[in-house]
N, C-alpha and C positions, 0 to 999 in steps of 0.2 A: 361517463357515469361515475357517481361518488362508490366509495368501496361500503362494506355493509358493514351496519354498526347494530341489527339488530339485536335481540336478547338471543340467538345462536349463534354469534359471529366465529364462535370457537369451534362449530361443528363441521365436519366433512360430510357430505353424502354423496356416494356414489349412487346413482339412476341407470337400474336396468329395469324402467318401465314402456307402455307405450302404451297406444291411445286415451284414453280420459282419466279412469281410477290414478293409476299410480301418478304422472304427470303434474295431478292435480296436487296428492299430498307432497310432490318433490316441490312442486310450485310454491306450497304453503312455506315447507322448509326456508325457501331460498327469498322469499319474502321476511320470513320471519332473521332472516340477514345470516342462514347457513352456506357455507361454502357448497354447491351444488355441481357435479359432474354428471353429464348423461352420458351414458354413453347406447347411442342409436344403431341402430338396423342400417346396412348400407343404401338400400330402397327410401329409407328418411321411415318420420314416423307419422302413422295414421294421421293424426291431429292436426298435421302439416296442410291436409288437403281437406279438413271439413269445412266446407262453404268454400265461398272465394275468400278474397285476400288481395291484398296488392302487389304484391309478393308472389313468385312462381312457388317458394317452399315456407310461406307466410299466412295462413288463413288469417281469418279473424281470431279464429279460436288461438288459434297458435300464439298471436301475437302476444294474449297472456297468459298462456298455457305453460309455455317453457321460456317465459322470461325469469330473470335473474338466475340464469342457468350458465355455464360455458358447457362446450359439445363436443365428443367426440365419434368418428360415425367408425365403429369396429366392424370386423365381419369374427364372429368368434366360434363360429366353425374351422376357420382356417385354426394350426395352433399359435402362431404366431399372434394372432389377434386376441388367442383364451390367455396368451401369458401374459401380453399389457395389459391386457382387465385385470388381472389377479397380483399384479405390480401396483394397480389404480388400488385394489381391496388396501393393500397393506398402509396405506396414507389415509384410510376412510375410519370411519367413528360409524357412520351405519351404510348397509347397503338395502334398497330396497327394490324388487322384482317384484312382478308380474306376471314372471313365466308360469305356467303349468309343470308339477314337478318331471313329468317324463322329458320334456326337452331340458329341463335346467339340469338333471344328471346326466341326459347325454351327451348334454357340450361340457361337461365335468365342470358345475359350477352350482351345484347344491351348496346347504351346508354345511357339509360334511367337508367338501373339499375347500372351499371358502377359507372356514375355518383354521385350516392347516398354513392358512399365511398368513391370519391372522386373529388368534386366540380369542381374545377381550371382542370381535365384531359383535352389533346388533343387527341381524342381518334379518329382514321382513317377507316375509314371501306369503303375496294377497293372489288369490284365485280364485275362481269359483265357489265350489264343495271342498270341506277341510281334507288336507289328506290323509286320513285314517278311514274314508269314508269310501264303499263303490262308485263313488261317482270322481273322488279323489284328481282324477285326472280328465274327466271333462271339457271341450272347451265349454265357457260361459260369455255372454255378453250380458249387457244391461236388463233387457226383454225378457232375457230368458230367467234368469236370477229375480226380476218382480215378479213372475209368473211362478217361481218354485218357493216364494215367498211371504206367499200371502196378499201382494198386493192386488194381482189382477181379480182373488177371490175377493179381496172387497168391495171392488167395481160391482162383481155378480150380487154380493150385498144389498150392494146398494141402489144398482141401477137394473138388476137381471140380467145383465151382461157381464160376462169379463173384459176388461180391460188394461191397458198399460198407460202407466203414467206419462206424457208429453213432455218428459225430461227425465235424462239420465240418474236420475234418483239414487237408485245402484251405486251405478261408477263415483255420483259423488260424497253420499254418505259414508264410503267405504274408505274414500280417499281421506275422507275427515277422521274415520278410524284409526288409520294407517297412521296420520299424524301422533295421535296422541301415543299409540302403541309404543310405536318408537321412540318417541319421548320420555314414557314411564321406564321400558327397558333402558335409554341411555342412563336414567336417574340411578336405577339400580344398577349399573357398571360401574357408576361414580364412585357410588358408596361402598362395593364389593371387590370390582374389577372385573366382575364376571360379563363378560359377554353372553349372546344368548340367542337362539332361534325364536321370532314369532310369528306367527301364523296370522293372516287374516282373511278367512272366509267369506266373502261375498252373502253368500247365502244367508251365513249365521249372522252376519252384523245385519243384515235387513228383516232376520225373522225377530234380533234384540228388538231392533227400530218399532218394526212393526204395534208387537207384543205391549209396549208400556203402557197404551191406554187400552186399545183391541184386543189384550188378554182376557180381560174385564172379566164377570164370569165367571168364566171356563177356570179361569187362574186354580181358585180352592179347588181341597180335594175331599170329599167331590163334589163334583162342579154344580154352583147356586145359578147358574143361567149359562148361556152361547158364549160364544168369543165376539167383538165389535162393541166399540164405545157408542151408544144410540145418537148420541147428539150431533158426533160426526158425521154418523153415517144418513143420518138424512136426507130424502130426497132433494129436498127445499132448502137444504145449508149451500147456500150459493149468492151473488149480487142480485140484487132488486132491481125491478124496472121501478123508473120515478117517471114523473109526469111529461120530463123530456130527455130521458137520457137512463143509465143505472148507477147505481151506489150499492156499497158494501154497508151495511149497518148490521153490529151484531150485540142485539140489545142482551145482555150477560148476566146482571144480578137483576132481583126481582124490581128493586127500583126503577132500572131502565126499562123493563118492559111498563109499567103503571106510568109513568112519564110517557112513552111511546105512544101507548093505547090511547091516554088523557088525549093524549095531542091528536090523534086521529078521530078522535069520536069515538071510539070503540071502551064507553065507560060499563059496559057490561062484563069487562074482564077485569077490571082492576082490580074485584075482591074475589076472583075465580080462585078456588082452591088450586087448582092447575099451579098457580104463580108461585103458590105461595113457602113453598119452598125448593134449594136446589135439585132434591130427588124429584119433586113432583112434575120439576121445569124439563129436566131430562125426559123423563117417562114420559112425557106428554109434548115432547119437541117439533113432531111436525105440525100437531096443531098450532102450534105458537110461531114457528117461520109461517104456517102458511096464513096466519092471522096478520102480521107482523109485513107481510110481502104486501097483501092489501092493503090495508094504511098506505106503506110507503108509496104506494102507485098514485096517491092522489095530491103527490103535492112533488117541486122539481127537484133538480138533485141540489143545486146551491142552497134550497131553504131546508132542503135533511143534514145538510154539513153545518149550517148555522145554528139550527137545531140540535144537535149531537154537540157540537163544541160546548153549547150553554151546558147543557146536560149532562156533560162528561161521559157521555157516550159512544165506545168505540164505534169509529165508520172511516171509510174511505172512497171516493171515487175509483171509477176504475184507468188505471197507469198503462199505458201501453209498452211492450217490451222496446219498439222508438222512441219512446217519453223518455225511459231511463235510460239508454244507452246516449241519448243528446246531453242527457245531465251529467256525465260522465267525463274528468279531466280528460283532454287533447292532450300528448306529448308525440315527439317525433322520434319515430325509430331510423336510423342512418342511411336502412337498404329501404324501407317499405314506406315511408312517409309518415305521416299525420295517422294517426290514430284514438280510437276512446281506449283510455285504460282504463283495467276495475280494480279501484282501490281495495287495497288491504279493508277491509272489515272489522277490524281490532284494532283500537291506538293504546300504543305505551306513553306512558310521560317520559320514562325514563331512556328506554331502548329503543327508537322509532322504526317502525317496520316499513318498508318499500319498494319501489323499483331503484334496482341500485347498478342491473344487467338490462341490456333487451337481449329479445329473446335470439338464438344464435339462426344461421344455418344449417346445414346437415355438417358436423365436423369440422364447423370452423373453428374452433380452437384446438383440434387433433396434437398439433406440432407444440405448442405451448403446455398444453395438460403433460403431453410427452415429456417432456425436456423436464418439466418438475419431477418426475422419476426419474431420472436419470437416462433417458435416452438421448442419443449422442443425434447430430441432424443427418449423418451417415445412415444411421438404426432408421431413423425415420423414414427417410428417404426408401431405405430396405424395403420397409412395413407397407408402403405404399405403393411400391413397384411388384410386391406379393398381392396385391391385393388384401392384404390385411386391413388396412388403411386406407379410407374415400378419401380421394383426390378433392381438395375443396374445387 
């Protein structure tokens, strides 16, 4: 594979994360072309085994999960194993964890201790509930963190049910937090030198999420209505049945709905006060889907996409999650074969971002990361006959 040339070519990170959250934003990092070390759990990590894979320690998920990574698999209980990590800290620019603070001070690798090897780090630590809080040390998963978040009450919103979203929502919004945090902190070490603790809450980053349009309301003080944006929460904001199949059509300014109706026959709405402006269209939204879902039923989905394109109408068919994973470049990874990879989602003109790693083993690069600290193949060998160090 080519070496990384993206727009952080010049960054280290050291990765003590595991399953989705963190992984995800080290994944970002090392796409975005950062020097990336993990360093894993001797058992490998979660991520490893969700779904299959072709690969005995390669899911699918894995395959782009912790690509453009090298690996190292410590046991950092042992001490032997806490002082190569904290060997690893002193060459890093950020380190980013996952742990819950009660085990990261008892393997003595807060920040506080961190710190003392290397001044200037940015070092991130995403968990649950913030720790100044009683729940501080919690565990949390994905489920549980929508549910103290507001999201499963908008289900009950919306549907009379509570609910959990059908994707780790959570783990990834938080990951994409995680990104930027560290980002902003590296910027200000740049310019100061200072190094810095930051936090990232689980909770708090999905109650921000949540809040920017579902504050609504409630926001002022005090409060001119609920909390929930109406237009989302609709029963009816969903894909249409068409005459043989569904479509997404989401007629948005009051144009597209009079265009819409015209074309259905439904010329009794076109001058409905209802339409006639943004608030009115809000206020009055499930009328208008479920107006709006009739029509579409009477004609097929190819003549609603013909239809919308003329009209500059947002729509779409509906994409199946094997539609897009076939659209999806094939490269070949060395141990696991042929694969889809999922492209980077941002292009630079300048600094192109990519697969520039596949994704490793459990500790297969243990011996190489080592020896860039200065450990001798004696020391290694040591580390590993301690069980410090997984035997690749």
């Amino acid at each position: 594979m080519s070496m990384a040339h993206g727009p952080l070519s010049d960054v280290r990170v050291l990765d003590l994360t595991s399953v989705v959250m963190g992984p995800y934003a080290t994944q970002i990092l090392g796409d975005l072309g950062a020097e990336v070390v993990t360093v894993e759990d001797i058992s490998g990590d979660t991520n490893r085994f969700m779904g299959s894979g072709p690969h005995p320690q390669l899911s699918g998920t894995a395959l782009n999960l912790m690509r453009n990574k090298r690996d190292i698999s410590l046991d950092l209980k042992h001490p032997d194993g806490r002082e190569a990590f904290l060997r690893l800290v002193e060459r890093a620019d950020i380190v980013v964890t996952n742990l819950r603070p009660g085990p990261l001070t008892r393997l003595g690798l807060s920040y506080e201790h961190v710190r003392q090897r290397k001044p200037n780090i940015v070092f991130c630590q995403a968990q649950g509930w913030p720790t100044d809080s009683p729940d501080g040390d919690r565990p949390a998963y994905d489920d549980v963190v929508q549910t103290a978040s507001g999201v499963a009450h908008l289900y009950e919103l919306t549907t009379g049910e509570p609910r959990i979203v059908p994707t780790i929502v959570a783990d990834k919004v938080s990951g994409l937090t995680i990104v930027y945090a560290v980002l902003a902190a590296l910027h200000h070490r740049d310019r100061t030198g200072e190094g810095q603790r930051v936090e990232v809450p689980m909770v708090d980053v999905m109650k921000s999420f949540m809040l920017v349009e579902h504050g609504a309301g409630a926001i002022p003080v005090p409060a001119v209505g609920p909390a929930g944006y109406r237009r989302t929460m609709s029963p009816d904001r969903r894909p249409q049945r068409t005459a043989d199949g569904w479509v997404h059509i989401l007629p948005y300014s009051g144009e597209n709905y009079t265009d819409l109706f015209r074309h259905g026959g439904r010329l009794d709405l076109i001058d409905d006060p209802r339409l006639a402006s943004r608030k009115a269209r809000t206020d009055n939204i499930d009328m208008l889907y479920e107006a709006a879902a009739a029509v579409i039923l009477t004609r097929t989905t190819d003549e609603w996409l013909a239809f919308c394109e003329e009209h500059d109408i947002p729509c779409s068919p509906i994409i199946t999650l094997d539609e897009i994973v076939e659209g999806l470049p094939v490269v070949t990874h060395p141990l696991a074969g042929d694969f889809h990879m999922i492209p980077t989602p941002v292009r630079f003109d300048r600094a192109p971002a990519g697969l520039h790693r596949h994704a490793p083993t459990i500790g297969q690069d243990g011996d190489e990361v080592l020896a860039e600290i200065g450990y001798s193949t004696n020391e290694v060998a040591a580390l590993r006959e301690s069980g410090a160090l997984r035997s690749r």
